[in-house]
C-alpha positions as CSV (number, residue, x, y, z in Angstrom):
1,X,58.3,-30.0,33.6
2,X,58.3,-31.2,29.9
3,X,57.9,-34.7,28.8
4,X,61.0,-36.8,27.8
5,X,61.3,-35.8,23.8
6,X,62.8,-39.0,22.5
7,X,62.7,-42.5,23.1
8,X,66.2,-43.7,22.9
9,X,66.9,-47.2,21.3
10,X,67.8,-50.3,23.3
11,X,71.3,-50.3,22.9
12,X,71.9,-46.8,24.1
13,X,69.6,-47.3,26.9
14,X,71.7,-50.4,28.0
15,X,75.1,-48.0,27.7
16,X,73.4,-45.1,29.7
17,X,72.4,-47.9,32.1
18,X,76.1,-49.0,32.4
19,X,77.9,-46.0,32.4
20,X,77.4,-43.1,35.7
21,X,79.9,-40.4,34.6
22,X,79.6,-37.9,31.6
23,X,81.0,-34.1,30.6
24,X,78.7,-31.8,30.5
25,X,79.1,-28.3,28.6
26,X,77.7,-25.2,29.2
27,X,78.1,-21.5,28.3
28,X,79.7,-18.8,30.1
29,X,77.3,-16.2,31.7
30,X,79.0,-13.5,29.9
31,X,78.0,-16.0,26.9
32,X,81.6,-16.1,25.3
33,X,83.1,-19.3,26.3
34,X,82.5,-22.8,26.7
35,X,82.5,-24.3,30.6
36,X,82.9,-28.4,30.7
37,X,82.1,-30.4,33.8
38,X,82.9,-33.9,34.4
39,X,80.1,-35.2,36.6
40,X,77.8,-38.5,37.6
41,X,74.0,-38.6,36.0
42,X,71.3,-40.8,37.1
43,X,69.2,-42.2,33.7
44,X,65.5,-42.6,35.2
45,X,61.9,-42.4,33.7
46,X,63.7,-42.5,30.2
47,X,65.6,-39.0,31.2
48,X,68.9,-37.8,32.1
49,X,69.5,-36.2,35.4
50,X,72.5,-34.6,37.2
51,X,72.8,-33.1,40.6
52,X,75.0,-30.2,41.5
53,X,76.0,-27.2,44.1
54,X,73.0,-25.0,43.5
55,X,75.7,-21.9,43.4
56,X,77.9,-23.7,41.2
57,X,78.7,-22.3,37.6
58,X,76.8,-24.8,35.6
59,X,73.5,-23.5,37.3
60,X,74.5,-20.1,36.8
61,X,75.3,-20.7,33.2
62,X,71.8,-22.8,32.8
63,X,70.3,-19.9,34.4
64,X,71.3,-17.5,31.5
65,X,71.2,-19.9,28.5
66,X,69.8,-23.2,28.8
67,X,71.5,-25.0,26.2
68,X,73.8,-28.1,27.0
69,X,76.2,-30.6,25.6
70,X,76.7,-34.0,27.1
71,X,79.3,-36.8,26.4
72,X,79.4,-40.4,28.1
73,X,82.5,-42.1,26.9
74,X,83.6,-45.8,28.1
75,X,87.3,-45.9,26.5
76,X,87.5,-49.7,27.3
77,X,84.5,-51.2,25.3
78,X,85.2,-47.8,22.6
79,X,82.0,-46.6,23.2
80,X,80.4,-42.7,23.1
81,X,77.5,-41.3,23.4
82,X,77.4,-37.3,22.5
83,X,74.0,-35.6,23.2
84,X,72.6,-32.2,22.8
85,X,69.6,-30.7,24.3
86,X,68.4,-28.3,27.0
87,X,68.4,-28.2,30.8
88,X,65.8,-27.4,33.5
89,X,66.4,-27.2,37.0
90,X,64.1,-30.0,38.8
91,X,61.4,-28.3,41.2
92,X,59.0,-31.2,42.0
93,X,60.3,-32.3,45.9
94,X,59.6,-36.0,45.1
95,X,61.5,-36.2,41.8
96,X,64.3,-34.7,43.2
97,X,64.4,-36.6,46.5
98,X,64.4,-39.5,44.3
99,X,67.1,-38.7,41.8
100,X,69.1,-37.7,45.1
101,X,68.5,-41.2,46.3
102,X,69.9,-42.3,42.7
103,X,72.5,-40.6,42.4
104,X,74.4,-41.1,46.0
105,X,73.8,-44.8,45.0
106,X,76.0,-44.4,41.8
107,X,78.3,-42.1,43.9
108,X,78.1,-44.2,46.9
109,X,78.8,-47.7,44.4
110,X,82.1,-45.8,42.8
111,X,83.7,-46.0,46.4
112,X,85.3,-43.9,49.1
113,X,87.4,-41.5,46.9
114,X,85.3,-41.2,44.0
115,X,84.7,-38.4,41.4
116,X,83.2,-35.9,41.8
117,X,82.5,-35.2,45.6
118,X,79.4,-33.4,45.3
119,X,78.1,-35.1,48.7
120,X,81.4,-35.2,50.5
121,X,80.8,-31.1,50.4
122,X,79.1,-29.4,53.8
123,X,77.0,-26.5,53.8
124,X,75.5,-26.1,50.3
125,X,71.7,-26.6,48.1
126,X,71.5,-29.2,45.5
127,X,70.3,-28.7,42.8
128,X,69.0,-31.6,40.9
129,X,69.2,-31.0,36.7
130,X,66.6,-33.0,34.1
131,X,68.6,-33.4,30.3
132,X,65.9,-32.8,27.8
133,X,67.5,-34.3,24.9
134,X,67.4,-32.9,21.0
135,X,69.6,-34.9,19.3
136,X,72.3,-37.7,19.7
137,X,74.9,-39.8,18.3
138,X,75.9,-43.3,19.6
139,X,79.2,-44.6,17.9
140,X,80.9,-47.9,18.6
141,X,84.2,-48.3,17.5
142,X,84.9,-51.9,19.3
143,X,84.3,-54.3,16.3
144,X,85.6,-54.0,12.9
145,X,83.1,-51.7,11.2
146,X,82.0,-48.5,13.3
147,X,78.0,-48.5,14.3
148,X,76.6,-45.4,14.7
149,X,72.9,-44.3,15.5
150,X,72.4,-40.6,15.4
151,X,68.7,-39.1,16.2
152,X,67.4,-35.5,15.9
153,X,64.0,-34.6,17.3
């Protein structure tokens, strides 16, 4: 598994930190349309990491191409972060027992009828998903002059 590829500056560590749910994009197996996926992501060892149905269409679209598109948005403090990069499916047994650990802590902390139910289903493989990160672009829109940090690597 590859190294993280970027060191992400303080303040959008801190809104990674504070935020659990993004949209992820993916494209179609038959590589002619975009898929989007609202899901929760666990931030750990300076990484990004999702879980999901190990037959679901994100894997199978990861599976084909690789490429992803990510957006964490808090509408109340006007807040996004949009990141672009590539995704590998997480084979070491103790990394993803621990970002299974993390992430039905953020599922289990967003209550009873929270979104999306990925643990609430019977039956299935997870399938635990690093982000490795090429580029993104942190804007804040809550005071009265936009701030925006935008990285390439």
């Amino acid at each position: 598994m590859s190294e993280p590829k970027i060191e992400f500056p303080s303040r959008v560590v801190k809104f990674i930190q504070e935020n659990n749910v993004a949209h992820i994009a993916t494209i179609s197996a038959d590589q002619k349309r975009p898929q989007i996926s609202t899901l929760y992501f666990v931030f750990y060892d300076k990484a990004i990491y999702f879980g999901t149905r190990l037959d679901s269409v994100k894997i199978r679209n990861i599976e084909i191409n690789n490429r992803i598109a990510m957006v964490i948005t808090d509408s109340k403090s006007l807040i996004t972060l949009q990141l672009d990069g590539s995704a590998e499916n997480v084979n070491d047994i103790d990394l993803k027992a621990k970002i299974v650990e993390l992430y039905n802590k953020v599922s289990n902390e967003s209550g009873p009828n929270a979104f999306p139910p990925l643990m609430k289903t019977e039956g299935f493989s997870i399938a635990v998903v690093k982000c490795n990160i090429d580029w993104f672009r942190y804007s804040d829109f809550s005071g009265a002059k936009q701030v925006m940090i935008e990285k390439k690597f």
